[in-house]
Residue frames relative to the residue before (quaternion, step in Angstrom):
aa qw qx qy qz dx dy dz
X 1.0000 0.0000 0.0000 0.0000 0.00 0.00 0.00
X 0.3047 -0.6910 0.6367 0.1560 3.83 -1.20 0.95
X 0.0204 -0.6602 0.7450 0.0933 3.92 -0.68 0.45
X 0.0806 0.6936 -0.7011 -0.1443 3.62 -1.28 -0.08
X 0.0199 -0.8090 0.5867 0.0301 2.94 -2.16 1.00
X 0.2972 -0.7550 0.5079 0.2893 3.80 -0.32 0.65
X 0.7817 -0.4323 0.3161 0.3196 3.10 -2.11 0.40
X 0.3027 0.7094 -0.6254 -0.1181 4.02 -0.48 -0.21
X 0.7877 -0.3806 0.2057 0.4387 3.47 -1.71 -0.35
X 0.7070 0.2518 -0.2905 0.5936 3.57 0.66 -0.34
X 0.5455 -0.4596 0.5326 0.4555 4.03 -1.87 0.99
X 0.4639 -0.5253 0.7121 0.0409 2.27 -2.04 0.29
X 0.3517 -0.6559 0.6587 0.1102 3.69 -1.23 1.19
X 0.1317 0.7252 -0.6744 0.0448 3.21 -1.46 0.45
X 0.0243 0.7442 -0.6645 -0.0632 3.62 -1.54 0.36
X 0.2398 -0.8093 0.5359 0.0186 3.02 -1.30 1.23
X 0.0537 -0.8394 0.4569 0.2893 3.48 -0.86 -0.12
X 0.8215 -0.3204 0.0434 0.4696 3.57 -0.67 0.44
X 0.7006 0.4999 -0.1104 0.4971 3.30 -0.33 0.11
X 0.7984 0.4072 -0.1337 0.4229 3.79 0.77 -1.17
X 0.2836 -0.8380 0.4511 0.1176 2.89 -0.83 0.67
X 0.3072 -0.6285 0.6734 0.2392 4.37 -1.48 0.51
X 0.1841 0.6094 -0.7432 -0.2059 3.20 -1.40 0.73
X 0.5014 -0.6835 0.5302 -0.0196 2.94 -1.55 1.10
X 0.0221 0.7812 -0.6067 -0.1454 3.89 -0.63 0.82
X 0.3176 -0.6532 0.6184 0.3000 3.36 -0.77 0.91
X 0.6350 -0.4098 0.3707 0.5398 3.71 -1.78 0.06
X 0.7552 0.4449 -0.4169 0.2406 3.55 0.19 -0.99
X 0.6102 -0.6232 0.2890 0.3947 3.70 1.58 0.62
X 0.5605 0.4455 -0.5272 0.4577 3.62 1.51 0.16
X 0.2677 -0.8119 0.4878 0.1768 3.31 -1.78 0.37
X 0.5190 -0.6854 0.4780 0.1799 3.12 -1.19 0.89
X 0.0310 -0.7238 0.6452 0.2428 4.31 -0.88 0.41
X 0.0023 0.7553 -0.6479 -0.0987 3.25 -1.60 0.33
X 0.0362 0.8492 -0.5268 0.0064 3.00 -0.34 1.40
X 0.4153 -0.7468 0.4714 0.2184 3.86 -0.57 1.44
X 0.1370 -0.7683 0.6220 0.0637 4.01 0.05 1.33
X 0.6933 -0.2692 0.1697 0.6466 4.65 0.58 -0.44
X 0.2563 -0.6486 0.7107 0.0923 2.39 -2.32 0.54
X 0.1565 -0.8059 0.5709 0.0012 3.35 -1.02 0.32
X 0.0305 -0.8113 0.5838 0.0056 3.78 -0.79 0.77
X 0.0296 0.8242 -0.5645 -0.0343 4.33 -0.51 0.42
X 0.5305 -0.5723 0.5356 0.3227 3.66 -1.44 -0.13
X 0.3036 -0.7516 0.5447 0.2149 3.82 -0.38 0.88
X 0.7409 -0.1076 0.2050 0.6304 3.30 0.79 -2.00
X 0.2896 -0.6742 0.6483 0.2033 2.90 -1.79 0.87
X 0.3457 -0.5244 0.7357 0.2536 3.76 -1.74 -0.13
X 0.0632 0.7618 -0.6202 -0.1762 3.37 -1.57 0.64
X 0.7513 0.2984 -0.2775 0.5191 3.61 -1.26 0.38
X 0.2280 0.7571 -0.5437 0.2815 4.28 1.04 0.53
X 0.8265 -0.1025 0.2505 0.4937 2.88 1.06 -1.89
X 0.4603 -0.7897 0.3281 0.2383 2.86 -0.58 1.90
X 0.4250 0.6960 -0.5662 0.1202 3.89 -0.46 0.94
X 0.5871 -0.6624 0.3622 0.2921 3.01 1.45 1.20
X 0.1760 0.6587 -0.5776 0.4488 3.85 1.14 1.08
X 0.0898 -0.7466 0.6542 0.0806 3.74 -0.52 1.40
X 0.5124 0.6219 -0.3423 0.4832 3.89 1.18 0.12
X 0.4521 -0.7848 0.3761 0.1955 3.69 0.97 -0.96
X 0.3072 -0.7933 0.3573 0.3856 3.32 0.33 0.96
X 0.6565 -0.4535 0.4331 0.4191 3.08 -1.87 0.50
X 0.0720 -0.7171 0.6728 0.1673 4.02 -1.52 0.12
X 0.7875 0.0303 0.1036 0.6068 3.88 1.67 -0.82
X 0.1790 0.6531 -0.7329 0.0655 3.34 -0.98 1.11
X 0.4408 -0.6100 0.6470 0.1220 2.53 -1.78 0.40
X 0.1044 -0.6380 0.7629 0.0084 4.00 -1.94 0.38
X 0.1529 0.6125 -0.7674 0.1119 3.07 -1.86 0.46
X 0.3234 -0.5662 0.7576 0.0307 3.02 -2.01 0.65
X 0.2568 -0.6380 0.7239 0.0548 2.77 -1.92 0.77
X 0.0043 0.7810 -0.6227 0.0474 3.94 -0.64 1.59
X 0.3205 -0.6255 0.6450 0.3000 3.18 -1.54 0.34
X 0.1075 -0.7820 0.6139 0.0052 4.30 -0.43 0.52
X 0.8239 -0.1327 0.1417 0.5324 3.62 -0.14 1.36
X 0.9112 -0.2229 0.1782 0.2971 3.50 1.12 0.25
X 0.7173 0.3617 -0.1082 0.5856 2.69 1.34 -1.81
X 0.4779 -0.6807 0.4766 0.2849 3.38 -1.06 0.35
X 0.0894 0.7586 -0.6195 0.1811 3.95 -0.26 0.00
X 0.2790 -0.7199 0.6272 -0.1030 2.99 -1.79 1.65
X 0.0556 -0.7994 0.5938 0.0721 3.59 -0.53 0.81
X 0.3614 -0.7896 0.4905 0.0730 3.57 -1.46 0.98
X 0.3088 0.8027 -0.4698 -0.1989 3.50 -0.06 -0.24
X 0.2710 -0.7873 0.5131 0.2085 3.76 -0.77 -0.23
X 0.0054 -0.8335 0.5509 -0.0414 3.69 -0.70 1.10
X 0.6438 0.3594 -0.3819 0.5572 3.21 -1.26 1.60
X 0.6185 0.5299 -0.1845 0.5501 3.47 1.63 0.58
X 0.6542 -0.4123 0.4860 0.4072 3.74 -0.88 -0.16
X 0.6129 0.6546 -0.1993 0.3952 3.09 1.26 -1.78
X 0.6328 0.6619 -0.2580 0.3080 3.61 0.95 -0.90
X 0.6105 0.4232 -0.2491 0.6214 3.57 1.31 -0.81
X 0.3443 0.8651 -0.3254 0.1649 4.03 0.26 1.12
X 0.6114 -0.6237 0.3323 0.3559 3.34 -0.23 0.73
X 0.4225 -0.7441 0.3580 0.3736 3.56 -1.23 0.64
X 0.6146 -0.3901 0.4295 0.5345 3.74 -0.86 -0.70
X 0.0292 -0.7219 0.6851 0.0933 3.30 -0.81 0.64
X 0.2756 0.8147 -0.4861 0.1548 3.35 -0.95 1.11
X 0.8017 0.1897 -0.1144 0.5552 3.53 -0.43 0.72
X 0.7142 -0.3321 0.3183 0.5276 4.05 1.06 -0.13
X 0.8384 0.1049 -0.1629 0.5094 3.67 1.20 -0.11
X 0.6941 -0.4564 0.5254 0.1844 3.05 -1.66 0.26
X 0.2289 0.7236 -0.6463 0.0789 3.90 -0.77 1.09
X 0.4099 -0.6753 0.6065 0.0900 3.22 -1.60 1.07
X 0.0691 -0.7257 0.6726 0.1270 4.27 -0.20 -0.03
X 0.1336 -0.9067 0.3791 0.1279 3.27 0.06 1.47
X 0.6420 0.1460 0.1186 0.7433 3.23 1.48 -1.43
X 0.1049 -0.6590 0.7358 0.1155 3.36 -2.08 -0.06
X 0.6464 -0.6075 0.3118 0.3405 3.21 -0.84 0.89
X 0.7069 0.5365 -0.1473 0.4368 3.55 1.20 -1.88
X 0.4642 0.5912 -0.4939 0.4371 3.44 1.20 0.09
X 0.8569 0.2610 -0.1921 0.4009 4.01 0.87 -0.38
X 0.8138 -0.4421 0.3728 -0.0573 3.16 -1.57 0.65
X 0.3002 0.8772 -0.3593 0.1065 3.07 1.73 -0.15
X 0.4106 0.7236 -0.4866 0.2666 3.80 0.87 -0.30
X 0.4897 0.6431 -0.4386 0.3928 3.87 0.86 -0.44
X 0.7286 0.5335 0.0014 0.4296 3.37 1.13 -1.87
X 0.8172 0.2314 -0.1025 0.5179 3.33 0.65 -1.55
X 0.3771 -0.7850 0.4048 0.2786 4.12 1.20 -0.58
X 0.4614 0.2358 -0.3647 0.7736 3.34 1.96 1.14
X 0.7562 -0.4382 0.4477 0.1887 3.01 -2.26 1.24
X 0.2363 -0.6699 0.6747 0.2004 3.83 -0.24 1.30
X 0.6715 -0.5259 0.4673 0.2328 4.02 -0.02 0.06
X 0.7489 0.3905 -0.3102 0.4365 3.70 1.34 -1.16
X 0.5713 -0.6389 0.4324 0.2801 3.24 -1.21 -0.98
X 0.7508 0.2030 -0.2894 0.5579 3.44 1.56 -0.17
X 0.4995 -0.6461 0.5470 0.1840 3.53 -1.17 0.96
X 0.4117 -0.6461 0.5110 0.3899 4.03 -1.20 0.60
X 0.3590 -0.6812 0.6013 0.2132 2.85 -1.58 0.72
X 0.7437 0.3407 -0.2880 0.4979 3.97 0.56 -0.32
X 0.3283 0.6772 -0.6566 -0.0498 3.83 0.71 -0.14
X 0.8321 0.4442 -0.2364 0.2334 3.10 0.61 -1.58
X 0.4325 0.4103 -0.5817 0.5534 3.93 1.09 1.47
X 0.6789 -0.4833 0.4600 0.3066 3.72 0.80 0.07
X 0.4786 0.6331 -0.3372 0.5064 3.80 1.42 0.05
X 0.0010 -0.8407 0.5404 0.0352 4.09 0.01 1.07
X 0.4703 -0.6384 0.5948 0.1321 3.38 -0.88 -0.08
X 0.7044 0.4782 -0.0224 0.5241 3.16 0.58 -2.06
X 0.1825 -0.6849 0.6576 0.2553 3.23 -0.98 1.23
X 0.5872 -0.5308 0.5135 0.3312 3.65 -1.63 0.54
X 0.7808 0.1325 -0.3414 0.5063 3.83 0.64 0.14
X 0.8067 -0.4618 0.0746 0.3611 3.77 -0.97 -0.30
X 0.7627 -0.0848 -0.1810 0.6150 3.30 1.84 0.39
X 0.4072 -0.7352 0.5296 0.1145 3.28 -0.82 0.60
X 0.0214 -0.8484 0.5211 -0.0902 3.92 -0.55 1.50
X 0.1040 -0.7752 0.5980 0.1747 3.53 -1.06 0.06
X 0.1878 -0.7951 0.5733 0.0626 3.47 -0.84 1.16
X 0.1481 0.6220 -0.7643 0.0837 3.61 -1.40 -0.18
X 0.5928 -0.4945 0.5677 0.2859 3.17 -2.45 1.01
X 0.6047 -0.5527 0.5187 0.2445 3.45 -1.20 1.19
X 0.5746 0.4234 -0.3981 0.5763 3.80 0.76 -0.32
X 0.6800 0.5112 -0.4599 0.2546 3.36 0.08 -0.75
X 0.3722 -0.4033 0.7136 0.4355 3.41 -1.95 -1.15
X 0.5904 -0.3781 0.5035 0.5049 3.61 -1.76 -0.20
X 0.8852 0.1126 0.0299 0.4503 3.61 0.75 -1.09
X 0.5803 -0.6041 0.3562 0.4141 3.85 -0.67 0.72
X 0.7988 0.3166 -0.3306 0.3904 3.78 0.98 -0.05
X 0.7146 -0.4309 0.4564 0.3087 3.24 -1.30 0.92
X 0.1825 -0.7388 0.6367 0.1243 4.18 -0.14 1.34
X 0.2395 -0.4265 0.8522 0.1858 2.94 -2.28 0.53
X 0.6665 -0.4502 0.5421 0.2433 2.46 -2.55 0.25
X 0.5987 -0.6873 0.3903 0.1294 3.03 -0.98 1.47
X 0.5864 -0.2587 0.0628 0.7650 3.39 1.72 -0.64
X 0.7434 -0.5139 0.1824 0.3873 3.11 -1.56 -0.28
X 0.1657 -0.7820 0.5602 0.2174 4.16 -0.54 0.15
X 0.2712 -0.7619 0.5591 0.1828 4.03 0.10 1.41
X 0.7050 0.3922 -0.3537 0.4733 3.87 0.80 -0.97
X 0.6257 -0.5203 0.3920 0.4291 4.13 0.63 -0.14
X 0.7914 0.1383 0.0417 0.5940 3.47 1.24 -0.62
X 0.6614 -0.4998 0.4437 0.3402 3.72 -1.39 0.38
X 0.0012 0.8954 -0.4444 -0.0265 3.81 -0.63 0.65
X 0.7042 -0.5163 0.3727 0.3141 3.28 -0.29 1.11
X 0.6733 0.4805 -0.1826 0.5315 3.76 0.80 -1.22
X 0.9057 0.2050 -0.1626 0.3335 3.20 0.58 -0.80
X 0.2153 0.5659 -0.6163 0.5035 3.35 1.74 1.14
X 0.8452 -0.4247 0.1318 0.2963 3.07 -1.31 1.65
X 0.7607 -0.1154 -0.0713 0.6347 4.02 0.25 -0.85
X 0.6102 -0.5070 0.3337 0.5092 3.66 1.40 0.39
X 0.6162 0.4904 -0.2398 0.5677 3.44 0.90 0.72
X 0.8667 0.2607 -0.2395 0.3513 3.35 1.52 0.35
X 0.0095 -0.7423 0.6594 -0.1184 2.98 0.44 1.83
X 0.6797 -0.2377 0.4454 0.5321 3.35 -1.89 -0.81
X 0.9512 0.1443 -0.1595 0.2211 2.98 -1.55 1.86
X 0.3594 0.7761 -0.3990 0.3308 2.73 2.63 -0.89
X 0.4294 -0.6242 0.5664 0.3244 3.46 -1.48 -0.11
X 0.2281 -0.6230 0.7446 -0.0741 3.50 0.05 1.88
X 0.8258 -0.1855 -0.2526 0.4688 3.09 -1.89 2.42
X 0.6405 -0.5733 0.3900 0.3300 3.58 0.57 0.37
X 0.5258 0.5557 -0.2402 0.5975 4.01 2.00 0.24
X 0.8324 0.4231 -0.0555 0.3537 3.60 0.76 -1.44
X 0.4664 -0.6328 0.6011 0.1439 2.93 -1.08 0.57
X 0.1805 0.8976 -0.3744 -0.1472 3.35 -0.06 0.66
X 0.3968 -0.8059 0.3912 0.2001 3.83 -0.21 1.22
X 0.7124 0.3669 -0.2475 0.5446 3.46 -0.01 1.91
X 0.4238 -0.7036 0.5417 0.1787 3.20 -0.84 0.72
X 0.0107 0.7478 -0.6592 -0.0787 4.26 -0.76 0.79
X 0.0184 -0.7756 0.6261 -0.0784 3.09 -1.18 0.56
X 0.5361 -0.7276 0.3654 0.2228 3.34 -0.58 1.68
X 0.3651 0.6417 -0.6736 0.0347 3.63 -1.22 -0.08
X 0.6106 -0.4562 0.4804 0.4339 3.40 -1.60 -0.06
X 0.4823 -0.6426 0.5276 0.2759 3.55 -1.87 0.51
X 0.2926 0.5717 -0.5455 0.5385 3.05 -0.63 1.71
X 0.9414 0.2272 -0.2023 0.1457 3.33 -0.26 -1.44
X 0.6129 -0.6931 0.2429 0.2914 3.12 -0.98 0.63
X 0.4675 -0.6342 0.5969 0.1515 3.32 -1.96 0.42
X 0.0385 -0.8115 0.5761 -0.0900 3.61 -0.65 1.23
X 0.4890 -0.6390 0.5450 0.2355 3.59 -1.10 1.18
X 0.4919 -0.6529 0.5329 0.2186 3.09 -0.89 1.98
X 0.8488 -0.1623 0.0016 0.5031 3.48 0.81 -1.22
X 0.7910 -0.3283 0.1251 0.5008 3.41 -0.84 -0.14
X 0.0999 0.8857 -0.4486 -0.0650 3.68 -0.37 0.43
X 0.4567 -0.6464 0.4565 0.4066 4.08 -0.57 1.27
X 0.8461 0.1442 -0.0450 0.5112 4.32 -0.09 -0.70
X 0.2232 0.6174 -0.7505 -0.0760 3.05 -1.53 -0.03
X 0.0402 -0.6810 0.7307 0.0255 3.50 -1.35 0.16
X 0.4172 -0.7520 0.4774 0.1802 3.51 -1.73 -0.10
X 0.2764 -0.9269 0.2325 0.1024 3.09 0.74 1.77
X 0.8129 0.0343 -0.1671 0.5569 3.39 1.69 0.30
X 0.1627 -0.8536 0.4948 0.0054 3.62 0.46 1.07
X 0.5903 -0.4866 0.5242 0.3742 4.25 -1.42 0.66
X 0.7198 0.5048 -0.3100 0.3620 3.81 0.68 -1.29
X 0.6608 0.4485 -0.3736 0.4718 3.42 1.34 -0.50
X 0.5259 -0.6490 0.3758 0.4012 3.44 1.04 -0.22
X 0.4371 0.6675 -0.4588 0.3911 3.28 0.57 1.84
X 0.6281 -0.7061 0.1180 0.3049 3.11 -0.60 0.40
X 0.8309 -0.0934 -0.0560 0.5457 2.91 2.39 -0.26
X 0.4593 -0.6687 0.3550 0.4646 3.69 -0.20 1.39
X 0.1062 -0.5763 0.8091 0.0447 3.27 -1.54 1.77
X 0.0114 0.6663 -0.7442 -0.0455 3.21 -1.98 0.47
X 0.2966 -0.7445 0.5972 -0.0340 3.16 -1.29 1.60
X 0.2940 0.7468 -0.5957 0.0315 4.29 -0.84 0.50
X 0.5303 -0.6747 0.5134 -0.0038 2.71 -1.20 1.67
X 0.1416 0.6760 -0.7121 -0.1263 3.46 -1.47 0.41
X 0.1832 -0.7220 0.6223 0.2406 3.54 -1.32 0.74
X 0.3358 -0.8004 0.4815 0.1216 3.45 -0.99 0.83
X 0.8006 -0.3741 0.2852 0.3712 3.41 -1.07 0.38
X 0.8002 0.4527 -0.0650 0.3881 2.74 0.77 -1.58
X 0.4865 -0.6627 0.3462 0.4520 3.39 1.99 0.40
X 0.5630 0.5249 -0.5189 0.3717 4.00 1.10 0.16
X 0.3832 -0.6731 0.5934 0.2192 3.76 -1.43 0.36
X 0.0927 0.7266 -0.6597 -0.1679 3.30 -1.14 0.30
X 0.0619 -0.6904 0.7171 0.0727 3.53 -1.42 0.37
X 0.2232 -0.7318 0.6401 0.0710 2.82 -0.83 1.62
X 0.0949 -0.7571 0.6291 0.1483 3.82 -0.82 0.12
X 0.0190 -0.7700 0.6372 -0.0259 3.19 -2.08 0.32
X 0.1943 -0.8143 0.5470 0.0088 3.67 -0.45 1.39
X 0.7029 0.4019 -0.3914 0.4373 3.86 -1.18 0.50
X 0.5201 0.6933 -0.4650 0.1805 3.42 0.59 -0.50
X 0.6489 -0.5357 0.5021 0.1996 3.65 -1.60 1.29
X 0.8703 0.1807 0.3017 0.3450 3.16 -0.62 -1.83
X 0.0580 0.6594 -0.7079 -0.2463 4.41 0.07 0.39
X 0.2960 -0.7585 0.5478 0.1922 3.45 -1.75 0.49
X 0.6285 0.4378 -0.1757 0.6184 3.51 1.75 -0.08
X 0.5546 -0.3564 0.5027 0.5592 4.24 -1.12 0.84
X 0.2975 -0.4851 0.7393 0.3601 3.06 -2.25 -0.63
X 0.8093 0.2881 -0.3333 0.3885 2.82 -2.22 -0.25
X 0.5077 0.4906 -0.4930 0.5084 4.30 1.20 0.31
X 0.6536 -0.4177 0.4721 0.4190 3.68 -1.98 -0.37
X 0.1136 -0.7039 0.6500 0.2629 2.95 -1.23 -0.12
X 0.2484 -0.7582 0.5065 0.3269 3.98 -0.62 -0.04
X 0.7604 -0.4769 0.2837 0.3375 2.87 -1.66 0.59
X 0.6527 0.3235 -0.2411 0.6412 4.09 -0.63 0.69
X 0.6209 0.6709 -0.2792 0.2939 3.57 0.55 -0.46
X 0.1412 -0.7887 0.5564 0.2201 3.75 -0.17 1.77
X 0.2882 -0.7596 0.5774 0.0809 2.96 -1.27 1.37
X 0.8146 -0.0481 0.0381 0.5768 3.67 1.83 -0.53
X 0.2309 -0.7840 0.4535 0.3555 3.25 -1.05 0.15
X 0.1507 -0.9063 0.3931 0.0370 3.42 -0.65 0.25
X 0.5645 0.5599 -0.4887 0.3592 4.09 -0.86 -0.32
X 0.6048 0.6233 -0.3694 0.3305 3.86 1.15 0.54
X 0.5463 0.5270 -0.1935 0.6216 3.93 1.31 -0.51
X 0.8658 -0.1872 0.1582 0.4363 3.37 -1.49 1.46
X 0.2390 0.7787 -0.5567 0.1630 3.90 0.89 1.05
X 0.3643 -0.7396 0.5085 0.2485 3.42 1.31 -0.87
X 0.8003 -0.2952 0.1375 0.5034 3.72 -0.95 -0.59
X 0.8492 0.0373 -0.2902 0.4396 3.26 0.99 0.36
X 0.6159 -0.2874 0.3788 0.6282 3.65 -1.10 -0.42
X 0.2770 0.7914 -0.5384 0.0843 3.61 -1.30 -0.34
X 0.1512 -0.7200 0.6749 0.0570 3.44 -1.00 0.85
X 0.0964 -0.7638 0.6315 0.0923 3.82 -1.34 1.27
X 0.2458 -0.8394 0.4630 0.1434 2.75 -0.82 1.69
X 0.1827 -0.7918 0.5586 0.1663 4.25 -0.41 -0.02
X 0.0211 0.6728 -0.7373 -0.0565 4.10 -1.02 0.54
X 0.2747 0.6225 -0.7324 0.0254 3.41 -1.63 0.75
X 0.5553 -0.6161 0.5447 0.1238 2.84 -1.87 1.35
X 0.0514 0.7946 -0.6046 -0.0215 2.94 -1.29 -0.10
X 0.1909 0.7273 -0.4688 0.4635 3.83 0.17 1.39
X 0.8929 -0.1161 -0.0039 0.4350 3.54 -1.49 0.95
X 0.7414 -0.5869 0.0383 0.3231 2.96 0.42 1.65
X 0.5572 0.6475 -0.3348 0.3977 3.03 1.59 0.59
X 0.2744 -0.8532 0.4236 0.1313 4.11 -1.05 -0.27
X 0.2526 0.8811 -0.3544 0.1849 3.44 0.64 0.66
X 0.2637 -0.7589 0.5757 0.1519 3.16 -1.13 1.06
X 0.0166 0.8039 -0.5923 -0.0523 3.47 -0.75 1.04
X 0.8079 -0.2852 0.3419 0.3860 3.43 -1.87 -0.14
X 0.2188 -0.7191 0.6061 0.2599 3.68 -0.59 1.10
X 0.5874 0.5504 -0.5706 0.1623 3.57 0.43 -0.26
X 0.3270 0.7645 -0.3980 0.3875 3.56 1.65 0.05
X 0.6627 0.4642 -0.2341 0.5390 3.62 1.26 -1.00
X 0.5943 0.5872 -0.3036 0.4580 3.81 1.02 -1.03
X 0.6737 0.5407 -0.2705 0.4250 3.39 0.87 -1.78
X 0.5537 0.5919 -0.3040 0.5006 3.92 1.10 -1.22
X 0.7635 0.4509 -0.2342 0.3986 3.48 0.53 -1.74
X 0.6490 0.5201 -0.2835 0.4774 3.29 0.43 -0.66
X 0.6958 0.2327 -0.3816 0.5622 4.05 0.48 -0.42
X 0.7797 0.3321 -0.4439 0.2912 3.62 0.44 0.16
X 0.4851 0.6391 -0.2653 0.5347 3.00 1.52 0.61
X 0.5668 0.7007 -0.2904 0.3217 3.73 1.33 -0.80
């Protein structure tokens, strides 16, 4: 199958499956093919006796994925590694743009769901709030023109970062970035990141609503809060956040960009303080939840 998609102001998600191919129009009207030829996902390192679930194998601490693409021709292989340092990584730059390899199918477990051996090794931990992991075909990518940004506005910092950058240590027991393998079994859908309870939460960018889509007073287990921006370009983001203390702005109003909208790391935090952070797209009839560190990675060069 061919899909095609052109440059606009905000990247663009995609998911291929073997065999199929993206052509791509950058702005400057050349175009770019990407055609997805295999993918491939393994266990690096295990942990034993972390957690007691009686796993004589050891729980997972790092695996690793990659694909194999053909790009205008040339073949070219992309690695990534999660549950590492290695996770918080730069995109491919190649030909005039900018690609992310968010997910691979073979990285999961689907036998829970489908009653035959999905092939991978870690199972989702949020399906049942509706939070996937798993892309729905065999990998799942984000593109954009290498000139560009992810998004026409200049990002803030999403909250504060005391070390300058996201850290591997301080995803929740160090095991919960995007996808990390949360208890050494899970998939885990979102990015956590330690701080004390208190600090605040600031609108990366401008956004028309937010609201708090599960709250303790209604009688949940913890204050989620969800804010949306629709872009020009007819794409959606919803950024999301869970633990939070205190909202500091109405709901269902804007919030601007830089704007603390809450404080948070204080509600159902568990063993540590911690704020989960969540991005999903929405755009050309598709939905996808990808890797906020995609938003960090953005923030941080416009921030440098």
């Amino acid at each position: 199958m061919k899909i095609e998609r052109s440059y606009k102001s905000t990247m663009t998600p995609f998911e291929l499956n073997c065999g199929d191919e993206l052509v791509y129009t950058r702005r400057n009207g050349a175009t770019v093919t990407i055609e997805l030829l295999k993918t491939d996902a393994v266990i690096l390192e295990r942990e034993y006796g972390r957690y007691d679930y009686g796993n004589t194998q050891g729980e997972i601490s790092v695996y690793g994925f990659s694909c194999i693409l053909r790009v205008d021709g040339k073949e070219i292989e992309i690695h990534r590694e999660v549950g590492s340092q290695a996770c918080f990584y730069k995109p491919v730059q190649i030909d005039g743009i900018h690609l992310w390899l968010d997910a691979v199918k073979c990285i999961f477990d689907t036998s829970f769901d489908h009653h035959i051996s999905g092939g991978g090794f870690l199972v989702e931990k949020d399906f049942l709030g509706g939070h996937v992991c798993m892309p729905r075909q065999d990998a799942r990518f984000v593109i954009q023109d290498a000139e560009a940004s992810v998004c026409p506005e200049v990002m803030d910092f999403w909250c504060e970062l005391p070390h300058g950058k996201p850290r591997i240590e301080d995803c929740y027991n160090g095991e919960d970035c995007w996808m990390g393998p949360y208890g050494g079994a899970f998939a885990h859908c979102g990015l956590d990141i330690n701080m004390p309870a208190g600090s605040l939460l600031y609108a990366p960018v401008d956004l028309d609503m937010q609201y708090y889509h599960t709250t303790l007073a209604a009688g949940f287990n913890n204050n989620r809060w969800h804010g949306f921006r629709h872009w020009k370009d007819n794409s959606i983001w919803r950024i999301s956040t869970s633990h939070l203390i205190e909202a500091l702005v109405p709901e269902y109003g804007p919030v601007m960009r830089g704007e603390a909208y809450a404080t948070t790391a204080g509600t159902a935090v568990g063993a540590h303080q911690h704020t989960h952070f969540n991005f999903h797209v929405t755009e050309l009839g598709g939905s996808y939840f990808l890797d906020p560190w995609i938003l960090f990675w953005q923030m941080l060069r416009d921030n440098a």
